[in-house]
N, C-alpha and C positions, 0 to 999 in steps of 0.2 A: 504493500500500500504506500502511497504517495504521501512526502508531509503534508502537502496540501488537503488530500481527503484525511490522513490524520487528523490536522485539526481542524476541517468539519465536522468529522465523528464525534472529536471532546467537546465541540461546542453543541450538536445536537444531544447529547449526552447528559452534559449539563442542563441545560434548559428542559431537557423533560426530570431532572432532578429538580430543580426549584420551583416546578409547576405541581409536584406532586409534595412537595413541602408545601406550599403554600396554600394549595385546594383540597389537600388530603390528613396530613400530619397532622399543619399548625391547628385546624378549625377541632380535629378529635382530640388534640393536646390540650386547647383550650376549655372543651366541655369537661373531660374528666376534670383539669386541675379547679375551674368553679365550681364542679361537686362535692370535689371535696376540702372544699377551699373551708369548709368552717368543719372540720374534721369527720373522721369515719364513722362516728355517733350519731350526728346531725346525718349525716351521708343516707344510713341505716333508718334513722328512724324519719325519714321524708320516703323508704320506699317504703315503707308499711304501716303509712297512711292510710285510712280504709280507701276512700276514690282513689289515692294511685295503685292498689292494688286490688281494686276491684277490675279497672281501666289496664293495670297487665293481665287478669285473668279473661276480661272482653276478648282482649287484643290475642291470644294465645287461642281462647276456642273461637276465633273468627278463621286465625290461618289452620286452624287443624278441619275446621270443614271445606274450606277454601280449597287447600291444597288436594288432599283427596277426591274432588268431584273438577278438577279443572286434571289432573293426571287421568283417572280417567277419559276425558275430552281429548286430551292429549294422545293419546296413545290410538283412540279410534277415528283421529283428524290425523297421524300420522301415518296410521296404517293405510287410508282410507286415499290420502291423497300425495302420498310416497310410492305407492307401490300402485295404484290404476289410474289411467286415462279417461274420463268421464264427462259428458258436457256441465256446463258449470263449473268445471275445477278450477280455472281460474276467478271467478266469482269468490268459490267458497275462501279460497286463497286471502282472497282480497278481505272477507267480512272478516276472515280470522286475525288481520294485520287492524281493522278497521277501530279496537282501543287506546292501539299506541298512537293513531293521528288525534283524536278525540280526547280533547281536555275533559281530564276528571272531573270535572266540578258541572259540566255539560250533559257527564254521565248519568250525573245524581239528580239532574231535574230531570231527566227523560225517567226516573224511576219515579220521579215523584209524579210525575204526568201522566205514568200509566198504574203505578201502585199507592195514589194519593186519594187522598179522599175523594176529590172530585176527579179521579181519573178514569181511563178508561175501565179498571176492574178494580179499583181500589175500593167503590161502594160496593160493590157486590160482596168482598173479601170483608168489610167492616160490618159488612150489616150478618154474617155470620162468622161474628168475634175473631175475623183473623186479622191482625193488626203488621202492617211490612212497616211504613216508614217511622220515622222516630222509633223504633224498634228492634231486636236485633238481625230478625229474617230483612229488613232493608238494608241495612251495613253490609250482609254476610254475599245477597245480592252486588251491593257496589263494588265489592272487594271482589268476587269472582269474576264481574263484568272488565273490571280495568289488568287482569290479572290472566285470565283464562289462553293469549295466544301463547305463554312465554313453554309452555312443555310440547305444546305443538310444534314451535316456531324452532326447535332444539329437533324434534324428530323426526319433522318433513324430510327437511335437505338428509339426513342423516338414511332416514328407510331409501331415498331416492339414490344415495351414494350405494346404496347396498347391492339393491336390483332384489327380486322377487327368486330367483333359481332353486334355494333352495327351500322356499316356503311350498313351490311350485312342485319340487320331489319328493316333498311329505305330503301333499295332496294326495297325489298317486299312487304314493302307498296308501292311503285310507287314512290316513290321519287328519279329525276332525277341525273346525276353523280354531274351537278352543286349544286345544291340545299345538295344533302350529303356532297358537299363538305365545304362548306359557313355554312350550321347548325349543320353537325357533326363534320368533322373533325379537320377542323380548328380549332375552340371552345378548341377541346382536346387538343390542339398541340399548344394552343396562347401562352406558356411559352418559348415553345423550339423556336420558328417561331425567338420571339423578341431577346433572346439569340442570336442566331444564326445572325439577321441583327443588333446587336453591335456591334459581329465581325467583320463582314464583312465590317461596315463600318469603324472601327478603322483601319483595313488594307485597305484599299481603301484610306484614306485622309493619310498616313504615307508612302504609297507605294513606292518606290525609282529604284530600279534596273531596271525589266520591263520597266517602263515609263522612263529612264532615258536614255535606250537604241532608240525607237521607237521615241522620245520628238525633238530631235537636241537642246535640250536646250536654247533656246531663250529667253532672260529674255524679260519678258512684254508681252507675244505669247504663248510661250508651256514651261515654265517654273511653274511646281507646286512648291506646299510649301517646300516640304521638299528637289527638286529642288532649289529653290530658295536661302533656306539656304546656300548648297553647293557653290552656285556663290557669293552668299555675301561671306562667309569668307573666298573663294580662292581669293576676290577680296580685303581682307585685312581689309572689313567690319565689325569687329567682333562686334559691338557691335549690329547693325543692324542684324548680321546673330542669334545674342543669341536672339534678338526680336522676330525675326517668329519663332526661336526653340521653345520657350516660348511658343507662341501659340499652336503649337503641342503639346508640352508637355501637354500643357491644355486641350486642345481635348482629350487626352491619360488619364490624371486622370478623366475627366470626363467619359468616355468611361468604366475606370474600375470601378469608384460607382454605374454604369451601371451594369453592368457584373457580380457584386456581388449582387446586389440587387435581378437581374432576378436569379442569380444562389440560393439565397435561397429561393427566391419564386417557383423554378421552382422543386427542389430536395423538396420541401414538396409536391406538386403534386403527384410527382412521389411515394412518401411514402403511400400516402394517395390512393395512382389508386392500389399500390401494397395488401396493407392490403382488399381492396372492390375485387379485384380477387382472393385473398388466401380464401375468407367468402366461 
């Protein structure tokens, strides 16, 4: 290598080092050290607050329903539109990308317009006591709704990189749709699968707009975490609001030693599936 590209290598080197200091480190450096800036006692007993710990326990059974019925979806929008050719597939493609263009908070009044009082089924749902907004079946909605492409969107390209051959030769032997799907294709797919529900659940416990809309905000009720936060520190709470920040924040690094690990686990797969189809 040339001094020249040399030293544009340590200069692009650098700059993604103090970009990542500056938008990553210092901001999680600064939540922890205001949490526990009036010590670990204070720290401790701002999380077990009844509302900040009713609002982790919200926040906690939102992604555990969340996650499970969006994998699901996932897995029958991968298989579905990976591996066949169908009119509409591009359509379906598109609706399944169609949350990540759509502002969250956009989301929560299209729930409220159809699951609101005066919506299109929301009377019918209240007038036999089934209650969605302000409540938790509307959150659990908004959170699936902003939520639901990211396990698909992991195991489109991935069933597509595969190719069908050999889900194709356990047909022919007799082997049933379930049975291919539990022995062959999953198997192939268990990198991208789990990728895919890190995602989903790092945005599922972080969620804010959506649920923020549909919620009424209720501390102690339908207030999640990163809900919560906001009420603590418009309520002048700050130290208590940097305490559950903290938590997230910590679900958020964990989430990404997650997401790095499956990501090199999962691009040597993919290395590995490429060079056994080029033989």
């Amino acid at each position: 290598m040339s001094r020249r590209h040399g030293w544009q290598r340590s200069v692009l080197i650098a700059t993604a080092i103090v970009f990542v200091l500056l938008f990553l480190i210092l901001p999680l450096a600064v939540v922890f050290l205001d949490a526990l800036a009036a010590g670990l006692h204070a720290y401790a007993a701002a999380l077990v607050e009844p509302d900040v710990r009713a609002a982790i326990e919200l926040t906690l059974l939102i992604a555990a329903i969340t996650v499970p019925m969006n994998l699901v979806f996932g897995i029958l929008a991968g298989w579905c539109v990976g591996r066949f050719r169908f009119p509409g597939r591009n359509l379906l493609i598109t609706l399944i990308d169609l949350p990540f263009s759509i502002s969250p908070v956009i989301a929560g009044l299209i729930l409220i317009l159809v699951f609101g009082g005066n919506g299109l089924v929301g009377g019918f749902l209240a007038a036999h006591g089934i209650r969605v907004i302000f409540a938790v079946p509307g959150m659990v909605l908004a959170t699936i709704f902003v939520t639901f492409p990211f396990v698909a969107r992991e195991l489109i390209p991935l069933a597509e990189e595969q190719g069908n051959e050999e889900e194709e030769a356990a047909a022919m032997f007799g082997a049933s749709f379930l049975q291919i799907l539990r022995h062959v294709s999953l198997p192939r797919l268990r990198w991208g699968l789990l990728y895919g529900v890190v995602l989903c659940n790092a945005r599922a416990l972080g969620e804010f707009g959506a649920v923020s809309v549909v919620s009424g905000r209720i501390p102690g009720q339908t207030n999640t975490l990163p809900l919560e936060v906001q009420t603590l520190y418009d309520g002048y709470q700050v130290q208590a609001a940097f305490a559950a920040a903290s938590l997230l924040a910590l679900f958020a690094v964990l989430t990404l030693m997650m997401k790095g690990a499956l990501e090199r686990r999962h691009r040597d797969e993919l290395r590995a599936l490429r060079r056994v189809r080029a033989l």
